[in-house]
N, CA, C and O of each residue as an XYZ file, in Angstrom:
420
protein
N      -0.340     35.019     49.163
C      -0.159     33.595     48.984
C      -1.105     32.817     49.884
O      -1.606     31.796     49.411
N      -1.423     33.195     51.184
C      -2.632     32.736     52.235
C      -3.620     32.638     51.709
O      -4.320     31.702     52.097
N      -4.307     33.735     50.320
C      -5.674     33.661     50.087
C      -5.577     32.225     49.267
O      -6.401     31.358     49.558
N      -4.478     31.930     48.137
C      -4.782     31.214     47.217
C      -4.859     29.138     48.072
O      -5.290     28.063     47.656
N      -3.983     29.737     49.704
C      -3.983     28.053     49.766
C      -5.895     27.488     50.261
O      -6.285     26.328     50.125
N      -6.376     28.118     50.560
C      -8.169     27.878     50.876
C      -8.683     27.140     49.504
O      -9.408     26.147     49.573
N      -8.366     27.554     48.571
C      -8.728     27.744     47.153
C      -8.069     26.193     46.829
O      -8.820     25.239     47.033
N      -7.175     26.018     46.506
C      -6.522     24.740     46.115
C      -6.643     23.584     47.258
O      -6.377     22.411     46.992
N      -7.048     23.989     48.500
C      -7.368     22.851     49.276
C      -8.384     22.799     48.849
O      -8.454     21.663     48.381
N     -10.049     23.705     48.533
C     -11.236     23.746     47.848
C     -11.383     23.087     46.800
O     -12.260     22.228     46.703
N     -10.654     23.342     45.960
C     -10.715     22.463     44.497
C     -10.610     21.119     44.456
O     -11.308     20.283     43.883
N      -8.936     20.935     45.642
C      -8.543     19.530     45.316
C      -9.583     18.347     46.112
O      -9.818     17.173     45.823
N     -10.141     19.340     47.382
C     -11.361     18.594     48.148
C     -12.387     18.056     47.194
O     -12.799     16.902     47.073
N     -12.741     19.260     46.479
C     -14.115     18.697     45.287
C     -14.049     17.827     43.896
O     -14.790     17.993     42.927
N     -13.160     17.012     43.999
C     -13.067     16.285     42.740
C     -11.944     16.954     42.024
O     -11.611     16.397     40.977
N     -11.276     18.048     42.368
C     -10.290     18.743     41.445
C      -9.318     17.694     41.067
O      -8.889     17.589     39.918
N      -8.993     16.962     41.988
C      -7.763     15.917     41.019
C      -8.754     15.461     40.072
O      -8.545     15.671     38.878
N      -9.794     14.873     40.438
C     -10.499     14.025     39.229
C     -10.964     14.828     38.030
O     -11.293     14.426     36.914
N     -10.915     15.997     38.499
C     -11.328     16.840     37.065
C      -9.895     17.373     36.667
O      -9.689     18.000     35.629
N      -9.266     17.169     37.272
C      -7.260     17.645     37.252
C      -7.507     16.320     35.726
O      -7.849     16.414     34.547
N      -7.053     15.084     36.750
C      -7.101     13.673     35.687
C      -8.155     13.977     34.616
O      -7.510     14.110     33.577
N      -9.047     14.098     34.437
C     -10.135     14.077     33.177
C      -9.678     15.395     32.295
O     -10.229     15.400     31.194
N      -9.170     16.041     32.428
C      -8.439     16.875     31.976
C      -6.645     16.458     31.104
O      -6.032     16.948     30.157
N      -6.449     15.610     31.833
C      -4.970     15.039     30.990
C      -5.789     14.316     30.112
O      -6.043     14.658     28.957
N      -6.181     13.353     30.657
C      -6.959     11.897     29.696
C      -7.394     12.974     28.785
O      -6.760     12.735     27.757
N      -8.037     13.909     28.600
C      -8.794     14.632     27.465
C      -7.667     14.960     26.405
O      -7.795     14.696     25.210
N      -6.489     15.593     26.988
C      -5.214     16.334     26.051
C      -4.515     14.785     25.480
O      -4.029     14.892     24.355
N      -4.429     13.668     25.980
C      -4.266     12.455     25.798
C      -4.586     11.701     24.695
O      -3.907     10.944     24.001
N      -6.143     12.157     24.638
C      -7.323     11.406     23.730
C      -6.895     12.063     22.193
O      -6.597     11.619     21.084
N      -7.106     13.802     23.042
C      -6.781     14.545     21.571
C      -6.149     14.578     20.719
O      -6.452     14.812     19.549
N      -4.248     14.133     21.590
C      -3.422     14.077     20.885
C      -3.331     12.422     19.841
O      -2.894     12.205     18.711
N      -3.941     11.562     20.839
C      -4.276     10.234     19.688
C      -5.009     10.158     18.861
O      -5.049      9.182     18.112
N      -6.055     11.512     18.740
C      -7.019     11.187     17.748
C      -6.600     12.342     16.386
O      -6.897     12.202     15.200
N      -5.814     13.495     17.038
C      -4.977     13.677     16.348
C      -3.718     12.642     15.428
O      -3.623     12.490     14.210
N      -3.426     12.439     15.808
C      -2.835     11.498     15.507
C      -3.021     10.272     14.568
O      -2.190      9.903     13.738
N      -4.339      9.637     14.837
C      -5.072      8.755     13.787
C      -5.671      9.582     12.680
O      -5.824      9.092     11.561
N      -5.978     10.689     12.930
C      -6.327     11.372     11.146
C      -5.562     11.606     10.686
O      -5.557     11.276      9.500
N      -4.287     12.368     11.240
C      -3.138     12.454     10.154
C      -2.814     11.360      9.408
O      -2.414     11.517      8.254
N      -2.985      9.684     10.151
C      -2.448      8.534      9.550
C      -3.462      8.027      8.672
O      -3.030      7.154      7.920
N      -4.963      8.369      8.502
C      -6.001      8.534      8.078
C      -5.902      9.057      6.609
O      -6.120      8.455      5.558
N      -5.473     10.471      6.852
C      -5.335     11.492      5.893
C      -4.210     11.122      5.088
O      -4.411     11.364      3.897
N      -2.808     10.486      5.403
C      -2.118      9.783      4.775
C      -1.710      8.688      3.807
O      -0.837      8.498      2.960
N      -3.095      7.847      4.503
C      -3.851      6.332      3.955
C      -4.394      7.043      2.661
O      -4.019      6.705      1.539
N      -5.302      8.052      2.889
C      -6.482      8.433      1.944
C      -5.341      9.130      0.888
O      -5.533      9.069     -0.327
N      -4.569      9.559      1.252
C      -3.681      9.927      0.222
C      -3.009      9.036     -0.683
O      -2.956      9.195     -1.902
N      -2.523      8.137     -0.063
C      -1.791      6.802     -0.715
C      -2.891      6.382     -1.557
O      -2.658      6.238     -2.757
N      -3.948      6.184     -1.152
C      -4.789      5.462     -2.404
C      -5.823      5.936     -3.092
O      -6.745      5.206     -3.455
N      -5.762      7.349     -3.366
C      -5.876      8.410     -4.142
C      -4.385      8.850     -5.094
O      -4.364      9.081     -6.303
N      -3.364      8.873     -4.270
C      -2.141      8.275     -5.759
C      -2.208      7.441     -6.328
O      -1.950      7.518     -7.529
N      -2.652      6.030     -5.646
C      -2.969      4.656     -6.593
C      -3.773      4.799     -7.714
O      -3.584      4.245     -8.797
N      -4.888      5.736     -7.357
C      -6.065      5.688     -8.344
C      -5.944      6.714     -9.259
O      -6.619      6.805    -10.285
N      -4.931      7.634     -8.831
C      -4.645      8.657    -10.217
C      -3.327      7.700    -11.136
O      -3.103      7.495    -12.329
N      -2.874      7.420    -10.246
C      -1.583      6.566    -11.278
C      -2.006      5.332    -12.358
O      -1.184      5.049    -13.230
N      -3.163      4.671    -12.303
C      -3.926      4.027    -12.327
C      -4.750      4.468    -13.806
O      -4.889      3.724    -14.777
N      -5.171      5.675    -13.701
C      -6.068      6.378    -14.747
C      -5.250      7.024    -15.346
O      -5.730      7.288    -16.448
N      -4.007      7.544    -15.212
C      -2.887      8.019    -15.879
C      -2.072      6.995    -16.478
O      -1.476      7.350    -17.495
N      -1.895      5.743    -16.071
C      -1.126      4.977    -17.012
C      -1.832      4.911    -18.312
O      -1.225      5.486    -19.215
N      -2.728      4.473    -18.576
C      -3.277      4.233    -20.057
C      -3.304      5.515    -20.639
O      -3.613      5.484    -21.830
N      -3.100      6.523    -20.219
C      -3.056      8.233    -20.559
C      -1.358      8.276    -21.341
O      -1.299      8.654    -22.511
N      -0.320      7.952    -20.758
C       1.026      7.555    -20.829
C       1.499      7.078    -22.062
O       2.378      7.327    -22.888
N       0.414      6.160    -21.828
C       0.415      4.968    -23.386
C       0.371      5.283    -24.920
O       0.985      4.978    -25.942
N      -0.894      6.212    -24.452
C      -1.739      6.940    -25.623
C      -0.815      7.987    -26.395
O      -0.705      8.155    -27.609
N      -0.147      8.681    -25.277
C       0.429      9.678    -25.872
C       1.740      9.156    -26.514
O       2.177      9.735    -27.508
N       2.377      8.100    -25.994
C       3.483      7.417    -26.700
C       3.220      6.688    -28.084
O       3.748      6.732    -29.195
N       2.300      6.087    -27.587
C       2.115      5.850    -29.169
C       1.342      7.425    -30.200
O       1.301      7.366    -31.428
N       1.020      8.188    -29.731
C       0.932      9.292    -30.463
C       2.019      9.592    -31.177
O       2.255      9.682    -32.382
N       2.843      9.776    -29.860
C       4.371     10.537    -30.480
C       5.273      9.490    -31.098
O       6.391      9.709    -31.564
N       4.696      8.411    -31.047
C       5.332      7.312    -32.072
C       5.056      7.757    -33.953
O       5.719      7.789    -34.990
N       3.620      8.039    -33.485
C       2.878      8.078    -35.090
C       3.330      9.388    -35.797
O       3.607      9.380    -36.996
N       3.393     10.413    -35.102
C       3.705     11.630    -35.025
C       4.883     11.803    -35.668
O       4.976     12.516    -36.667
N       6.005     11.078    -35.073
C       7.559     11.007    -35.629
C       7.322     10.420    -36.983
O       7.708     11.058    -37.962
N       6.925      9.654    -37.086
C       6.764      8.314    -38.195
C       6.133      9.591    -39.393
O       7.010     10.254    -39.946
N       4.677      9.897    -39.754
C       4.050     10.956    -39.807
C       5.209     12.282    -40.239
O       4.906     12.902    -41.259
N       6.111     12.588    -39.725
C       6.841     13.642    -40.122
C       7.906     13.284    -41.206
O       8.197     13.901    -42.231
N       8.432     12.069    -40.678
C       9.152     11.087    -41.469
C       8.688     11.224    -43.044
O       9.326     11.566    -44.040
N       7.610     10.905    -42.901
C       6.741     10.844    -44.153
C       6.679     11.970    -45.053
O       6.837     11.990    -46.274
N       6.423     12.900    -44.247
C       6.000     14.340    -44.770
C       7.389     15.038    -45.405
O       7.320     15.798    -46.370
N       8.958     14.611    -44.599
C      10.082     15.156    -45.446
C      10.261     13.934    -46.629
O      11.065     14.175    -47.530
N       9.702     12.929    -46.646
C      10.447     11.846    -47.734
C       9.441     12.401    -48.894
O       9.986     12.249    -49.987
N       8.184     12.978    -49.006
C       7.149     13.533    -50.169
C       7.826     14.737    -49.993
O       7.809     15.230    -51.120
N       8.472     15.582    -49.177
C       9.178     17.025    -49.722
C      10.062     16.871    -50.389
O      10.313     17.709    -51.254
N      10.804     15.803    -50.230
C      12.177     15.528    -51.039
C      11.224     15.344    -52.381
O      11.096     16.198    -53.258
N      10.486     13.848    -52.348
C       9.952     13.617    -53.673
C       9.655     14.960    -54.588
O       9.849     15.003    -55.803
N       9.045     16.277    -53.616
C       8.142     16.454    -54.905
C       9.516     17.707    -55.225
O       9.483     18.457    -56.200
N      10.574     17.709    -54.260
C      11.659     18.347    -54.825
C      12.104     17.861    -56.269
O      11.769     18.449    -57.298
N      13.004     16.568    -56.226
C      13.191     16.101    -57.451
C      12.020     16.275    -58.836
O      12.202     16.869    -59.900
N      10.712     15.469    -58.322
C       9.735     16.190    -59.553
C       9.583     17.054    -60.109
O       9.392     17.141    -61.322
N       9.663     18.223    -58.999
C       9.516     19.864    -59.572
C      11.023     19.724    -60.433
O      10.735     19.626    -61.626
N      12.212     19.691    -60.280
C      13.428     19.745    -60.995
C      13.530     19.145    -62.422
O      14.215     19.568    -63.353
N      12.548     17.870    -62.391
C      12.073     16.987    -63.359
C      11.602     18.040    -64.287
O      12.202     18.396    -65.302
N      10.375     18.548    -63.815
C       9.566     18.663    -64.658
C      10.149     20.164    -64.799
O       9.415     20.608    -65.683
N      10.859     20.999    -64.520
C      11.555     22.132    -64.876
C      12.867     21.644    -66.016
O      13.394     22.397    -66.835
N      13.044     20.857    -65.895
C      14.779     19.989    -67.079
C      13.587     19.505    -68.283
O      13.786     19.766    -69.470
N      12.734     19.006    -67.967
C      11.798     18.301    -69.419
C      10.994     19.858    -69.922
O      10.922     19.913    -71.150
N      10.412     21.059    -69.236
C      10.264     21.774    -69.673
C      11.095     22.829    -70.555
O      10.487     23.566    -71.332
N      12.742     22.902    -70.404
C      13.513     23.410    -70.716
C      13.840     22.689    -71.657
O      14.013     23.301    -72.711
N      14.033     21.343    -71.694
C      13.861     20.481    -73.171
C      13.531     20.747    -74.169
O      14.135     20.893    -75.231
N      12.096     20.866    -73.768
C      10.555     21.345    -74.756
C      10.582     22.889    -75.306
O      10.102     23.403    -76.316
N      11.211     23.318    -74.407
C      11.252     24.614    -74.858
C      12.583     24.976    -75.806
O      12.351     25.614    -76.833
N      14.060     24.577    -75.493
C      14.928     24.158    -76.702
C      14.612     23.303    -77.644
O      15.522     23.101    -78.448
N      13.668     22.752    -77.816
C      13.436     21.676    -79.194
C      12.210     22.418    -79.838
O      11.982     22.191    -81.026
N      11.477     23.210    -79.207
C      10.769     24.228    -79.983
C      11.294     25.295    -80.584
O      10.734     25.779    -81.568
N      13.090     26.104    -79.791
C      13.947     26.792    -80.398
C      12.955     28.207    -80.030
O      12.476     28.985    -80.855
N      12.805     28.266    -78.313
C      11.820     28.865    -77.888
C      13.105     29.484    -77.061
O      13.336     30.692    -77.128
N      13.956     28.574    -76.253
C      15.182     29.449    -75.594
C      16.332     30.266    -76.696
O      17.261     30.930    -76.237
């Protein structure tokens, strides 16, 4: 324990507190500048969501009215299945007609 007190009276003689102090102030600095990029990196995040939310709304839109047309569009497509149901039945009852009035059944 004798050798080490020469040593720490040595250090603290030569500026060691002041390089002691420049040493906190440094872990100090770091941790604030730490600190401002995370809030940095946070910012840059927030308005990088703005700007995707932004280019995605009219994306939103598009597809709603897609799936508007789409429904509508299918709508369509069973009301001509029905139609060409009845027709085909039509034209199977007028063929069976034609074919009893020819005395073909």
């Amino acid at each position: 324990m004798k050798d080490w007190i020469p040593l720490i009276v040595a250090f603290l003689g030569a500026g060691g507190v002041g390089a002691l102090l420049d040493l906190f102030r440094a872990r100090k600095n770091a941790r604030k500048i730490a600190a401002e990029t995370e809030l940095t990196d946070a910012n840059a995040a927030d308005k990088l969501t703005g700007v995707a939310l932004k280019l995605v709304e009219p994306l939103n839109s598009q597809v709603t009215a897609l799936r508007d047309s789409l429904e509508s569009a299918q709508a369509e497509v069973q009301q001509l299945r029905t139609q060409v149901e009845l027709l085909t039945k039509e034209v199977a009852a007028k063929q069976n007609e034609i074919d009893r009035l020819k005395g073909v059944a």
